[in-house]
Structure formats: structure tokens, C-alpha cells
C-alpha positions, 0 to 999 in steps of 0.5 A: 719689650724684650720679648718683641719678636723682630717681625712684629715690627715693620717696615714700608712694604712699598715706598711711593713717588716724589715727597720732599724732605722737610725740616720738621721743627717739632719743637713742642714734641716733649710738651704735655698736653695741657687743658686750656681754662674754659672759655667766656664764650664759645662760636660754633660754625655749622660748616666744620666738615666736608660735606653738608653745613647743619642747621642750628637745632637751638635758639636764642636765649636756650640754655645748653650743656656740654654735648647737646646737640646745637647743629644738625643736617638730614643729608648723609655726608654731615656730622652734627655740631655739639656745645662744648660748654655750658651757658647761654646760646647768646646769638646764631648769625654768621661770622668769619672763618679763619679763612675769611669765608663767612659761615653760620654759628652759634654764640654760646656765652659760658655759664662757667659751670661745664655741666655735662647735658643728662643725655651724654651715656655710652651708646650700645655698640653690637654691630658694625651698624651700630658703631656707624651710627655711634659715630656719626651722633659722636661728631667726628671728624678726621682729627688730622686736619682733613674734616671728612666725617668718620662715619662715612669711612666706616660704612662699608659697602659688601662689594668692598670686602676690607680687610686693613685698617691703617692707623696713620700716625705719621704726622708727616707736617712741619711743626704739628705734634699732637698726634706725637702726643696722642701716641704717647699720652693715649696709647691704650684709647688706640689699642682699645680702639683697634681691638673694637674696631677689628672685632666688629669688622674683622680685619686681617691686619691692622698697621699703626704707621709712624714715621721713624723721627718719632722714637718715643711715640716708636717705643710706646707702640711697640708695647701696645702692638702684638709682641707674639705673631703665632697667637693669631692677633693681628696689630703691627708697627710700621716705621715709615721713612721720614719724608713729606707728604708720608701722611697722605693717605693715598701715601700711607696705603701704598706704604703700608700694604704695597696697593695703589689707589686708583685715581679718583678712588678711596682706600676701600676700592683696594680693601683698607680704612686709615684713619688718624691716631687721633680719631681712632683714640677719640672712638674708645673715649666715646665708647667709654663715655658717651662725650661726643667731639667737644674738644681737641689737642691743638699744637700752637708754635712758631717764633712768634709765640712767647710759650709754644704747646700743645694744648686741649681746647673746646671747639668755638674757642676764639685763636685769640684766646688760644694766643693769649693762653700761650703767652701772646706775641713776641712780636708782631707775626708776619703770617698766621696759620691754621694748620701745618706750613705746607697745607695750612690756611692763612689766619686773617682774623685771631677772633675766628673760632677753633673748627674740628679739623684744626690740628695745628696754630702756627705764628711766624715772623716776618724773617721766617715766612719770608717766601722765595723770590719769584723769578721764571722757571728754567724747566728743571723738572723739580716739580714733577719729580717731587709730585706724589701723583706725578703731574707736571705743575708747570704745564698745569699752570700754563693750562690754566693761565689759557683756561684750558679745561680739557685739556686740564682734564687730561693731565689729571690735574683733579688728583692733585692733594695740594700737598705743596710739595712742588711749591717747596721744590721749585727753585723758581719760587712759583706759588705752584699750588695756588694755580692748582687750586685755580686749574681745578676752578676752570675744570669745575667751572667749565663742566 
């Protein structure tokens, strides 16, 4: 590492509005990723990405293995949905979601065996159009909790010249370091990755963007980016400021390229490509291997966890058998959530199954989830200063109390992320997200 010149390294071209200073609590930052022992059955719902749910592709009483296909879809924005055991497709009905929405699954009952199914081979790989379609038969999924299929960002348009990929490895959420680990664990799946991905596509750059919390994660990357500008080659690192939501991709491209996504826009309208660090490492492994998403690395912590970690599990393994596999409760949870404090979902049942998009299992005592008292807003302003799309919640918030659609429209209240920024601001504490999500009903519900 000696021989790393200073401007191989790099710091935000541009720094956007509003975020909030979090306490990042990343106590499982220094646990290894350990694999969980196989499940005795697996639940796999066919809704586990934005976009189009699949159709079971396998019966009752089928025998599967490792990487069959159980789910697909003929529309264009779905990935299908692989085994990720070996068993006995034992039911296909509908269950509940962590969320409590009920969805279509299959029920797989491990035969305990793993076999690996014989049509599992490293797929050819020539053109852009052949990784497109590699990846979409893969199953992936955005890994950093967002489910938009991958295939999807990699099918780029020719009136859309892109010319950056950006690697987001900020993981910017309290709580969550899987991406942490992935950085240090994996780091030549990311390289390899990148190296493909740049020669198919032909990027000028690319940028792995990390924020500077990370030291260890920092030091590994610094030797897998280029250490000689002049040889032409073109990966960098970006430290990043630590600041909340710094992950969010509208974020990321201003940070790391100094071009704004317009709204309503993506990241290829201003020619670049993020994709999660866990994503671009699961693209070498299935180059390699042929294993499609079958598994992933899930952080499990909170103060109501007897053995916080981070842990590789199977898709369809139940959060209950996750919990006990980390020790159990320490004492009965107050909140249970998929996902990070700012944007995870409430838990309202341990037997759901472990989705694709699921980065992150956090239990949380009754002292710890405590939420600010409500009292009445003094207008001070907080909410909006902190809003990375600079919206004003609280005239949000009146507007949709009046279902006033229009006039929602006009204060841009589609843009938001629901990143919580301005929840966690407000010294009122106003449930600010929540009436985002109700003034995007009465827009859609007024179309």
C-alpha cells in the first residue's frame, strides 16, 4: 500500500442537502460471517422484488435441488425465485410477510442433503447482452435492502451513453454491516466484478464509495483500487463523509460525480450505474459458479439478542429459526424489525421467511424503541432542513390530512425516499414518514 499515490484516492466531488447525523451502532462490525446450519424447511414467496410476483414453476410433492427454478414471470420487470435446498416442495399457498401482507409461496421441506440441481454451470458471458440475461436467470436483486432486479439497471438504452459505475458501499444505516463485512471478506469478488463489468460496458471510471467510519473496509479497498493512475486503469476509492441517508442513490451519484438526478429520474439519465457492494461481489461468484441468489449475509443485533452477528443464510429460512440461531431473546422485544431503524419494516411475525431484499434483523427493548412524545409542531423548520429532496413534511403532512392531491403534486411529495430523515429531526416527534406514505396514497388514489 505504500505505493498508493494520494490521488488514487478520493473524496466527495459534491456533498448534497439535508441527512442527519446517526449513532451508527455497528456493533457486529468485527463478526465473521458465519453460515447458518441448514434449515428443516424453507418458505419462498413469489413476491420478493419490485416489480411483477412469479408463478410457482413446481408442484406439490416435486423433488427440488439447490438452484431449480420454483418461481418465474413473462413480465419484464420480475427475476425468478430459486430453491435454496434440496427437499420436498411440500405445500404452495399463501403466508404472511414480515409485513403482514400475505403473498404466494413455496414450502420446501429440506431433504438435509444440499444437492446442487445438475443444471447449476457458469453461464457464457461475451457480450453486455449476455450478462443481461445472465443476470437476470441469476435471481438478483438489489442486496442493499432495495429488491429492484439488477438486470434491469444493466440493460442500458443507446440513448443513455454511461460512462460510471458506482459501487455503493456506504451502508450508511444504523446497525447494518454486512456490506462492512463483504468489503472485508470478499474483496476480490468486487474487483473481479468490476473489471468485467468495465470491460463489457466500457466505463470510464468507476468509484467504490465508502464512508469514512469504515477504516478497515478503507484499507481493503485501497489495495484492490488502482495504485498507478498513468496505466490507464480506471477503479478509485471515495471516502464519503459519515452522514445519513449517504446511501441513497440519488445521494451517492451527487457525491461521487457532482451530477444531479433529476426527479423522477434514475442514475442512467446522467450516464452512471450504483449498484450495492453486495450485488457487484454476488456477479463474480455466479460468473464463477453458475449458483444463482439462493443465500445471503444478514446482520442480526439489537439489545434483545443473546449473540449479535452477522450471518449467511438460505432465502426462506424463517426469522425465528434465524433468532434462535443467534441465541434467542434476552428478553422480550419491544420492536422487531426487517431492515435498518431508519427504513426497516416492523416484524409482526418471527415465522415469516427471510426475503432477497433483507439486509438486516434487529430486536429492540421496550427502553430502546421508545419513540419521542408527540407534541404540536412549533414550525422550526428542522424537517426541511434535513430533507435530501428538499420537501417541507409538515405542509406535506397538512395536504394530505385535506386530501389535497394537487396540491401534493405540486410540492413534490413523489420524490420523497422515505429515507426518515425528517422523523428523526423533528423535535416534535411527528411520525413525518408515515403521512409521506399517506400523501402518496391520496396522489395515487386520485389519478
Amino acid at each position: 500500500m505504500s505505493n498508493l499515490r494520494p490521488d488514487a484516492i478520493l473524496h466527495a466531488v459534491s456533498r448534497g442537502r439535508g441527512g442527519v447525523k446517526v449513532d451508527h451502532s455497528k456493533f457486529t462490525a468485527e463478526s465473521e460471517t458465519v453460515r447458518i446450519p441448514t434449515p428443516k424447511t424453507v418458505v419462498l414467496p413469489m413476491q420478493q422484488h419490485i416489480g411483477a410476483p412469479c408463478t410457482p414453476t413446481v408442484q406439490k410433492g416435486d423433488h427440488v435441488d439447490i438452484g431449480q427454478v420454483v418461481g418465474d414471470s413473462d413480465q419484464f420487470l420480475s427475476v425468478p425465485i430459486h430453491a435454496s435446498v434440496s427437499g420436498t416442495v411440500t405445500a404452495i399457498a399463501d403466508v404472511k410477510l414480515s409485513n403482514g401482507r400475505m403473498a404466494p409461496a413455496v414450502t420446501i421441506e429440506s431433504d438435509g442433503k444440499n444437492t446442487v440441481f445438475a443444471g447449476v454451470a457458469p453461464p457464457e458471458v461475451h457480450t453486455k447482452e449476455d450478462l443481461v440475461k445472465a443476470i437476470r436467470a441469476s435471481g438478483l436483486v438489489g442486496l442493499g435492502g432495495a429488491g429492484f432486479p439488477s438486470f434491469v439497471k444493466l440493460t442500458v438504452s443507446p440513448d443513455k451513453p454511461i460512462d460510471t459505475l458506482i459501487v455503493n458501499a456506504a451502508e450508511c444505516e444504523p446497525y447494518i454491516t454486512v456490506d462492512y463485512r463483504e468489503c472485508i471478506e470478499n474483496s476480490w469478488n468486487i474487483i473481479a466484478s468490476v473489471y468485467t463489468l468495465s470491460q463489457l460496458y466500457g466505463f470510464k471510471r468507476v468509484i467504490i464509495a465508502v464512508e469514512d467510519n469504515k477504516p478497515e473496509a478503507i484499507k481493503i479497498l485501497k489495495n484492490i483500487a488502482d495504485k498507478d493512475i498513468e496505466t490507464g486503469n480506471i477503479v478509485r476509492l471515495m471516502t464519503l463523509k459519515s452522514r445519513y441517508p449517504q446511501g441513497a442513490e440519488k445521494m451517492m451519484v451527487l457525491s461521487a460525480t457532482g451530477r444531479k438526478v433529476p426527479a423522477g429520474g434514475l442514475p442512467a439519465d446522467v450516464g452512471c450505474i450504483v449498484m450495492n457492494v453486495a450485488s457487484v461481489a454476488f456477479v463474480a461468484r455466479y460468473l464463477k459458479t453458475g449458483r444463482p441468489l439462493v443465500s445471503r449475509s444478514v446482520t442480526v443485533s439489537g439489545d434483545c439478542i443473546a449473540r449479535p452477528g452477522n450471518v449467511r443464510v438460505p432465502i426462506g429460512t424463517s426469522f425465528a429459526d434465524i433468532i434462535d440461531f443467534c441465541g434467542g431473546f434476552t428478553q422480550t422485544p419491544a420492536k422487531i424489525l426487517s431492515g435498518g431503524p431508519m427504513m426497516g419494516t416492523a416484524v409482526v411475525d418471527t415465522n415469516a421467511p427471510l426475503l432477497k431484499s433483507n439486509n438486516a434483523l434487529l430486536a429492540f427493548s421496550a427502553k430502546t424503541a421508545e419513540a419521542k412524545p408527540q407534541t404540536a409542531c412549533i414550525r422550526c423548520g428542522r424537517c426541511h432542513d434535513v430533507c435530501p429532496m428538499g420537501l417541507i413534511p409538515t405542509k406535506i403532512e397538512r395536504a394530505a390530512l385535506t386530501g389535497d392531491a394537487d396540491l401534493l403534486k405540486k410540492m413534490g411529495t413523489m420524490v420523497c425516499m422515505e429515507c426518515g430523515s425528517c422523523a428523526y429531526a423533528c423535535p416534535a416527534g411527528k411520525p413525518l414518514v408515515q403521512y409521506m406514505r399517506l400523501a402518496k396514497d391520496v396522489i395515487r388514489n386520485n389519478k
